[in-house]
NUNUDO-417717 format. One record per atom (N, C-alpha, C): residue number from 0; residue in three letters; atom name; x, y, z. Coordinates in Angstrom, 1 decimal, always signed. Atoms other than C-alpha are relative to their C-alpha. Layout:
N
PT num residu atome      X      Y      Z
PT NUM    Ala    CA      X      Y      Z
...
% end
This chain:
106
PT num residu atome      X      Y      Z
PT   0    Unk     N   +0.8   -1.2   +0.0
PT   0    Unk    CA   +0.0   +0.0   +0.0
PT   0    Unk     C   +0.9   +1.3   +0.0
PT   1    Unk     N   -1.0   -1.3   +0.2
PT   1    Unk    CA   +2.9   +2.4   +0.7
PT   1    Unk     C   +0.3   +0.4   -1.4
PT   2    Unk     N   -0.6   +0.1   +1.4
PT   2    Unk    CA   +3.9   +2.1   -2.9
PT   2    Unk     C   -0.9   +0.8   -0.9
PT   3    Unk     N   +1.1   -0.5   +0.9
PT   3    Unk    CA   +0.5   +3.4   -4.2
PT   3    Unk     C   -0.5   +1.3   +0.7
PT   4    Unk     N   +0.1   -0.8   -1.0
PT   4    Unk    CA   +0.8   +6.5   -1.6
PT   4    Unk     C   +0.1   +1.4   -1.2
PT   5    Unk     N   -0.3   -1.2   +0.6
PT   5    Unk    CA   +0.5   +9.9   -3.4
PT   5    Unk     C   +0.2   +1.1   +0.4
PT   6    Unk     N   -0.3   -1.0   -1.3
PT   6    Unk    CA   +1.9  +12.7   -1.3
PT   6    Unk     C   -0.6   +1.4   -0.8
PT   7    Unk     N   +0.6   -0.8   +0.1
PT   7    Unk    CA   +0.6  +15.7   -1.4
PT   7    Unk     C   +0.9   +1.4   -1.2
PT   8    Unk     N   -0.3   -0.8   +1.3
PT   8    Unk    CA   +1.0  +18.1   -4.5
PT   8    Unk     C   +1.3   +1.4   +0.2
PT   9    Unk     N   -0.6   -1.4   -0.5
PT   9    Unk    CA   +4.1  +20.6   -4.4
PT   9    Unk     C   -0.2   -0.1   -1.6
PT  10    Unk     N   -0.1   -0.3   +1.5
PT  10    Unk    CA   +4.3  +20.1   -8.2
PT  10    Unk     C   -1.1   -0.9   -1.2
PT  11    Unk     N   +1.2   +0.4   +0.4
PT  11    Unk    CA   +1.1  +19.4  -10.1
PT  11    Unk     C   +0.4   -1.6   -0.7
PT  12    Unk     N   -0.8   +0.7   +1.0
PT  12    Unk    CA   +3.5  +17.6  -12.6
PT  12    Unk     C   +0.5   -1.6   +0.1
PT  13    Unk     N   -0.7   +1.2   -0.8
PT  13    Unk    CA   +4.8  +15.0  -10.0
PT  13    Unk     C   -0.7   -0.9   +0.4
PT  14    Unk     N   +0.1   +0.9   -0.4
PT  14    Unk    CA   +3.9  +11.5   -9.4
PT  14    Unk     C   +0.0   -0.3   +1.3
PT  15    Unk     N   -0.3   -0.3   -1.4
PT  15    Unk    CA   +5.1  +12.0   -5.6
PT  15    Unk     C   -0.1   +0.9   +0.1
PT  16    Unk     N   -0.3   -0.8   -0.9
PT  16    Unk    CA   +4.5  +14.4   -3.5
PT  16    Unk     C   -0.1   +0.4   +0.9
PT  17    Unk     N   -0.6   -0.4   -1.6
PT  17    Unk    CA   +5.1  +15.9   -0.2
PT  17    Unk     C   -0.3   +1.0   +0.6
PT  18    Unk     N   -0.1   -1.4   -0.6
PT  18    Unk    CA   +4.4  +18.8   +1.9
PT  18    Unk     C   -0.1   -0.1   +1.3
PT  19    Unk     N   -0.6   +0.2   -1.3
PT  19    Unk    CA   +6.2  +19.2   +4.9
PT  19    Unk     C   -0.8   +1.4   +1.0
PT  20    Unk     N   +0.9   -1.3   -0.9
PT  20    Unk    CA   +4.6  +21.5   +7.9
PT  20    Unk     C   +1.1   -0.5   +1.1
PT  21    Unk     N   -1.0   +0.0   -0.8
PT  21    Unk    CA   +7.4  +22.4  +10.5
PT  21    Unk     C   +0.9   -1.3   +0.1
PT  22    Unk     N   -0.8   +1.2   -0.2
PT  22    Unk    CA   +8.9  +19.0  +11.8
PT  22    Unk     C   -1.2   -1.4   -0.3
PT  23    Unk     N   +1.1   +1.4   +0.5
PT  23    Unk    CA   +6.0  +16.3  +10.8
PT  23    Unk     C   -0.4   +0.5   -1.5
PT  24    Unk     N   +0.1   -0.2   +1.6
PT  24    Unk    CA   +5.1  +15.5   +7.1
PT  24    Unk     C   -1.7   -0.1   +0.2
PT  25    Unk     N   +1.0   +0.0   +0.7
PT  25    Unk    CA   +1.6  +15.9   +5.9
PT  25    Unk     C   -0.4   -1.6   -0.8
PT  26    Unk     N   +0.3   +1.0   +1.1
PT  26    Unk    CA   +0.4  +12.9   +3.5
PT  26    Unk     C   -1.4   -0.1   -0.6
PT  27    Unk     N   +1.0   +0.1   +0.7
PT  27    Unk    CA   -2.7  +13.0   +1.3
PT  27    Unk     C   +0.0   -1.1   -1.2
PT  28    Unk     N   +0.1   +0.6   +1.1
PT  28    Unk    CA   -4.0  +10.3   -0.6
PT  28    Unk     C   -1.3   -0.3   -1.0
PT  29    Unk     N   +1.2   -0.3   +0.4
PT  29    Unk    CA   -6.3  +10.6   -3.5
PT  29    Unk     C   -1.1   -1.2   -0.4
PT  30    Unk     N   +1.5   +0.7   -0.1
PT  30    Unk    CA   -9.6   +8.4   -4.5
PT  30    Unk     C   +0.9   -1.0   -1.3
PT  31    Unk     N   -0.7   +1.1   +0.8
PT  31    Unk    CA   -7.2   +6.9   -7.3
PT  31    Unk     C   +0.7   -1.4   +1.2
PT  32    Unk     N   -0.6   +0.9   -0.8
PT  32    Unk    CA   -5.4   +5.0   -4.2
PT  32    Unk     C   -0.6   -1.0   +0.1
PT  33    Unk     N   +0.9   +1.2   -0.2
PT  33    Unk    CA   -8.3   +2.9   -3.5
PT  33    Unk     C   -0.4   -0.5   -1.6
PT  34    Unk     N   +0.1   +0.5   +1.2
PT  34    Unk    CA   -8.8   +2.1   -6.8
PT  34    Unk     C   +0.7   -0.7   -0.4
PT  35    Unk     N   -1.5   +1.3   +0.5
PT  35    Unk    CA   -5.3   +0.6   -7.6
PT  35    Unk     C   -0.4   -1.1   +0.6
PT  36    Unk     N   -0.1   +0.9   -1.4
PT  36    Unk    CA   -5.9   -1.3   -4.0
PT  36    Unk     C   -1.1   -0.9   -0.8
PT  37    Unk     N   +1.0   +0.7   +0.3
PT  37    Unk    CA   -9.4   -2.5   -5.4
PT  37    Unk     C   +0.3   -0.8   -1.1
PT  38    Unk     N   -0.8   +1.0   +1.5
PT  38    Unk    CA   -8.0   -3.5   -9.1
PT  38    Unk     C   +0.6   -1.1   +0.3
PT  39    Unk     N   -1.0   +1.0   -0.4
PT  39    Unk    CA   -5.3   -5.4   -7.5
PT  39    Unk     C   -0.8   -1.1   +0.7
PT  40    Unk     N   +1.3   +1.0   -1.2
PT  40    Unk    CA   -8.2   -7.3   -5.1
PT  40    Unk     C   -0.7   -1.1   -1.4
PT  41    Unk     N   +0.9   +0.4   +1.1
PT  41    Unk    CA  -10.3   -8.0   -8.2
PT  41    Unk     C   +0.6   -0.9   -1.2
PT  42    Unk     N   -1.3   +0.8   +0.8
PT  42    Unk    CA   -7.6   -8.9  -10.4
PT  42    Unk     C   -0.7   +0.9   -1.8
PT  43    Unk     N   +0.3   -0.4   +1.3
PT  43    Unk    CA   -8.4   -6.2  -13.1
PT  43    Unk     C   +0.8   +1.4   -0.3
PT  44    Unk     N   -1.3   -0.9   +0.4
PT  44    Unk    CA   -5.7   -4.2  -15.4
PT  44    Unk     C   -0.6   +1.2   -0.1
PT  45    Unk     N   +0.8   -2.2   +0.3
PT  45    Unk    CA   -6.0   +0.2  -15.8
PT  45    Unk     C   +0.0   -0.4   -1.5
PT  46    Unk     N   +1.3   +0.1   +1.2
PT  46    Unk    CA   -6.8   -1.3  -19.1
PT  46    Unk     C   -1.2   +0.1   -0.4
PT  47    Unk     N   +1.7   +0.2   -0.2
PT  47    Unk    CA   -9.7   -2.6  -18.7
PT  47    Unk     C   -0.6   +0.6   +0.8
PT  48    Unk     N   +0.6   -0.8   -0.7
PT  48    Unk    CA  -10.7   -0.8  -16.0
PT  48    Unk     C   +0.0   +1.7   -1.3
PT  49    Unk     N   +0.2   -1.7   +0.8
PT  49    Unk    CA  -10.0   +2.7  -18.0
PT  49    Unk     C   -1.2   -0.4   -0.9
PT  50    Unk     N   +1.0   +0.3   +1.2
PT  50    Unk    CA  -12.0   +1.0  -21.0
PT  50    Unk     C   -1.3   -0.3   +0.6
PT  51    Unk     N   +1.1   +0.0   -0.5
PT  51    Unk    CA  -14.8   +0.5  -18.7
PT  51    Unk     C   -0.8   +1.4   +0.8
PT  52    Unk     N   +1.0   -1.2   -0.3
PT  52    Unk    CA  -15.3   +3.7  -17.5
PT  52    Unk     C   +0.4   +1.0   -1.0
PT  53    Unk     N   -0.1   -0.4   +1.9
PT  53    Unk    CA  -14.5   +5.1  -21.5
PT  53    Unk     C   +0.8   +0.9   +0.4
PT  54    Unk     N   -1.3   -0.9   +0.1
PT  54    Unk    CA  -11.2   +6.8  -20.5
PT  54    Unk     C   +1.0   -0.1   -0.7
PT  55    Unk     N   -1.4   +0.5   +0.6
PT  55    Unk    CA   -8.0   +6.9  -21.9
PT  55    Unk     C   +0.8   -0.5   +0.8
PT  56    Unk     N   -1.5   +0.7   -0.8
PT  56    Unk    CA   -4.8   +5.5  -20.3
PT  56    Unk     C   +0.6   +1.2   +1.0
PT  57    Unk     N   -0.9   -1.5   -0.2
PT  57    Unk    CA   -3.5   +9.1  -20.2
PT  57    Unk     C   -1.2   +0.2   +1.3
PT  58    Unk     N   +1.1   -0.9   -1.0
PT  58    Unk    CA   -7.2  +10.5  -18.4
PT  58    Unk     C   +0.2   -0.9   +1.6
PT  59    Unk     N   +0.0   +0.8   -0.9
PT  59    Unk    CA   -7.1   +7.4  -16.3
PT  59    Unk     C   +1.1   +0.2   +1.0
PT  60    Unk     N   -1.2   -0.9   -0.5
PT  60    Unk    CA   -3.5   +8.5  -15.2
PT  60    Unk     C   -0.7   +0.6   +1.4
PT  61    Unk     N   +0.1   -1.0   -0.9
PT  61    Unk    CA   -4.5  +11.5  -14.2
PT  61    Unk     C   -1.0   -0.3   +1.1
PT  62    Unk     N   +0.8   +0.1   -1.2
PT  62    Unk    CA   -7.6  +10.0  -12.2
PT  62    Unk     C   +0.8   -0.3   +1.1
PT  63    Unk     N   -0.7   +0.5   -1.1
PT  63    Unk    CA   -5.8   +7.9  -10.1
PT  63    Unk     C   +1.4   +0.9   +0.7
PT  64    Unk     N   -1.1   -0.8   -0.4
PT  64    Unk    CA   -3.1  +10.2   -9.4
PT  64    Unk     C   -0.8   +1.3   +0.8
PT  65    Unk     N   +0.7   -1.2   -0.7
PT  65    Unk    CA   -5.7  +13.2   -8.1
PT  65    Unk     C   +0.4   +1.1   -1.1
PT  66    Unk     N   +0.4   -1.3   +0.8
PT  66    Unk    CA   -5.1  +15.5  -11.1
PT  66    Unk     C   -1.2   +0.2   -1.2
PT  67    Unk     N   +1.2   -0.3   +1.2
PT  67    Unk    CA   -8.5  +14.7  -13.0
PT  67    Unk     C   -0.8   -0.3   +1.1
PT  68    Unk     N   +1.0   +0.3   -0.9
PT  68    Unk    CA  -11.5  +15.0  -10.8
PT  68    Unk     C   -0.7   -1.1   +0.1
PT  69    Unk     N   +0.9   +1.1   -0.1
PT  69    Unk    CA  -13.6  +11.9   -9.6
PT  69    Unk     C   -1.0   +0.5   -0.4
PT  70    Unk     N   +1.7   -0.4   +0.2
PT  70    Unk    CA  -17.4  +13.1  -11.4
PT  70    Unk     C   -0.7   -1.0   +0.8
PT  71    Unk     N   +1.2   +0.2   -0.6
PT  71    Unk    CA  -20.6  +12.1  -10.4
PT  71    Unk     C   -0.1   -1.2   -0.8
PT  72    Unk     N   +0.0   +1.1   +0.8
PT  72    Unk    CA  -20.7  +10.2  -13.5
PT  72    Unk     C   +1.2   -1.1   -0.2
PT  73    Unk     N   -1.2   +0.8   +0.2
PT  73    Unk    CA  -17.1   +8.6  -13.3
PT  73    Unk     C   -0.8   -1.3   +1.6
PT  74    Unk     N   +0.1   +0.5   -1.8
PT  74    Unk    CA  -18.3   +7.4   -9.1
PT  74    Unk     C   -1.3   -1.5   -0.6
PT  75    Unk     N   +1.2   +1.0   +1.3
PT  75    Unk    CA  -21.7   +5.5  -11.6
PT  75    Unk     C   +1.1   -1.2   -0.4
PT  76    Unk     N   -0.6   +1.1   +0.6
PT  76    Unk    CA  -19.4   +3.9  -13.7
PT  76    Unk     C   +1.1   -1.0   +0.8
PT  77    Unk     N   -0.6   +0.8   -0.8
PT  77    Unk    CA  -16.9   +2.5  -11.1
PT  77    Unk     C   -0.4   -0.5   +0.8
PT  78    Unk     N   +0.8   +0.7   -0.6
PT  78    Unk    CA  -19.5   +1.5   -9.0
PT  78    Unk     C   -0.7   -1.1   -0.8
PT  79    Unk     N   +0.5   +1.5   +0.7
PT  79    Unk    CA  -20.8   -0.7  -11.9
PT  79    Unk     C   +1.3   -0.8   -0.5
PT  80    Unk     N   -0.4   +0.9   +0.1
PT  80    Unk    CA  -17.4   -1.7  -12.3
PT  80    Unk     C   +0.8   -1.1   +1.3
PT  81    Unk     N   -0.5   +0.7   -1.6
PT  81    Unk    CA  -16.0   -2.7   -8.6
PT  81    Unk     C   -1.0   +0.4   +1.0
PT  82    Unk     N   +1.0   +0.5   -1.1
PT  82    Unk    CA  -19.2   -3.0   -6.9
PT  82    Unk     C   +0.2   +0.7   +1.3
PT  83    Unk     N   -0.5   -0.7   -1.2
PT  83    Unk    CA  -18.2   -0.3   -4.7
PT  83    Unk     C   -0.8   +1.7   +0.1
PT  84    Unk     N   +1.1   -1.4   +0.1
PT  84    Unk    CA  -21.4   +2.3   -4.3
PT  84    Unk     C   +0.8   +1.2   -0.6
PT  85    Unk     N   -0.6   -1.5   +0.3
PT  85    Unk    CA  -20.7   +5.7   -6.2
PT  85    Unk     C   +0.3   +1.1   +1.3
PT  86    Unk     N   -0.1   -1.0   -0.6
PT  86    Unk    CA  -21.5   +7.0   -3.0
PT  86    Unk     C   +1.0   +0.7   +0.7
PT  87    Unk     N   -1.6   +0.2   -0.1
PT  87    Unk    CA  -18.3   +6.1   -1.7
PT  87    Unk     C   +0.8   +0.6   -0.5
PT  88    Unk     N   -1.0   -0.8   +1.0
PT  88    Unk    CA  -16.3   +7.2   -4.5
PT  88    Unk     C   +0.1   +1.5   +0.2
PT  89    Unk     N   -0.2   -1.2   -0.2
PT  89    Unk    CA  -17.7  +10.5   -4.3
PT  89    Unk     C   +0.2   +1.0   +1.2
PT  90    Unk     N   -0.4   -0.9   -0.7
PT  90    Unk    CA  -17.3  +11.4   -0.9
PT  90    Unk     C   +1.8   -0.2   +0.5
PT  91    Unk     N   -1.0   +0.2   +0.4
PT  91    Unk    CA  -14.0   +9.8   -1.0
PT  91    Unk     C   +0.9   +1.0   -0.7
PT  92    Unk     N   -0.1   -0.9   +0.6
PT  92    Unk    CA  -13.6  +12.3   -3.7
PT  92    Unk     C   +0.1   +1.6   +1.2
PT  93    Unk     N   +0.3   -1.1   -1.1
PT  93    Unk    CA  -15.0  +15.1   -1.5
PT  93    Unk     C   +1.2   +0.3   +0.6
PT  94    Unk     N   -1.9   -0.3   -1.1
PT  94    Unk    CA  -12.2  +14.4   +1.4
PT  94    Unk     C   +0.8   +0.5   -0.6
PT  95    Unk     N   -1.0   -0.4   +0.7
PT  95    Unk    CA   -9.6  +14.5   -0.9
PT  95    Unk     C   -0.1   +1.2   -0.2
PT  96    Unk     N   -0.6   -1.6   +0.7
PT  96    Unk    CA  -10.1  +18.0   -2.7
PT  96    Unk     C   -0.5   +0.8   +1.5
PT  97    Unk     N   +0.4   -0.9   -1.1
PT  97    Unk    CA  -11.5  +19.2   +1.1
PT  97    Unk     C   +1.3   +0.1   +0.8
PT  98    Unk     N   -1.1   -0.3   -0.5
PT  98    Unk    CA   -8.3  +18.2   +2.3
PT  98    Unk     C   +1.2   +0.7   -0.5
PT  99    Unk     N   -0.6   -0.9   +0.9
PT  99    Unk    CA   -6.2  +19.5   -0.6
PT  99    Unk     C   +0.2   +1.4   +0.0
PT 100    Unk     N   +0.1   -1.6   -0.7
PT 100    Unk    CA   -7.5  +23.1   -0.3
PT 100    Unk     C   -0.2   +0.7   +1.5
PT 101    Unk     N   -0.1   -1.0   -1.9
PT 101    Unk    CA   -7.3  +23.4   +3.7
PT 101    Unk     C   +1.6   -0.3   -0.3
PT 102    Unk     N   -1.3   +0.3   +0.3
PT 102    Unk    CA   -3.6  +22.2   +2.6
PT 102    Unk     C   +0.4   +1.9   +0.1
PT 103    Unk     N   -0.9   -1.5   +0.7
PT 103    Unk    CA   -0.8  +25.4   +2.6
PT 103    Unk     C   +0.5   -0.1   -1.6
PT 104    Unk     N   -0.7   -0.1   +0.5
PT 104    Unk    CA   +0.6  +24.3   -0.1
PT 104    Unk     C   -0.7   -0.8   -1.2
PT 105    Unk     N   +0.6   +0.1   +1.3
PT 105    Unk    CA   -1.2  +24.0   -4.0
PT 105    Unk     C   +0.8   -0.3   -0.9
% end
């Protein structure tokens, strides 16, 4: 699970990131995390998963990484494909960008 940890954004650009607050680190992780975790459970590739919720490789990316928003309609489609209510997804969703912007650091 550490491996699939996405630290919190100093560079939009970055795969990792981090944001340190005095002497303790911060860590944010976004609605893509559980999703790897779930793939891996289920036993299904960001192939097929992207192709099931009609993304690209690229869009899919950026889901799981936190720089393309979870929708209303993405939370639908991944609930019909890992059985995992949208409702979930989207407040899942929620946390993430609520904790993002109480974040210092964008």
């Amino acid at each position: 699970m550490a491996n699939n940890l996405v630290y919190l954004l100093l560079d939009i650009s970055s795969s990792e990131m981090k944001m340190e607050t005095n002497a303790t680190q911060y860590w944010l992780s976004p609605p893509g995390d559980t999703i790897l975790e779930t793939m891996e459970k289920v036993g299904l590739s960001k192939k097929v998963l992207a192709e099931r919720l009609e993304l690209s490789i690229e869009a899919f990316d950026f889901l799981l990484e936190g720089r393309m928003a979870l929708t209303s309609e993405l939370a639908i489609s991944l609930e019909k494909a890992l059985d995992i209510p949208a409702s979930f997804w989207i407040a899942r969703e929620e946390n993430f960008r609520n904790e993002w912007s109480n974040s210092k650091v964008h």
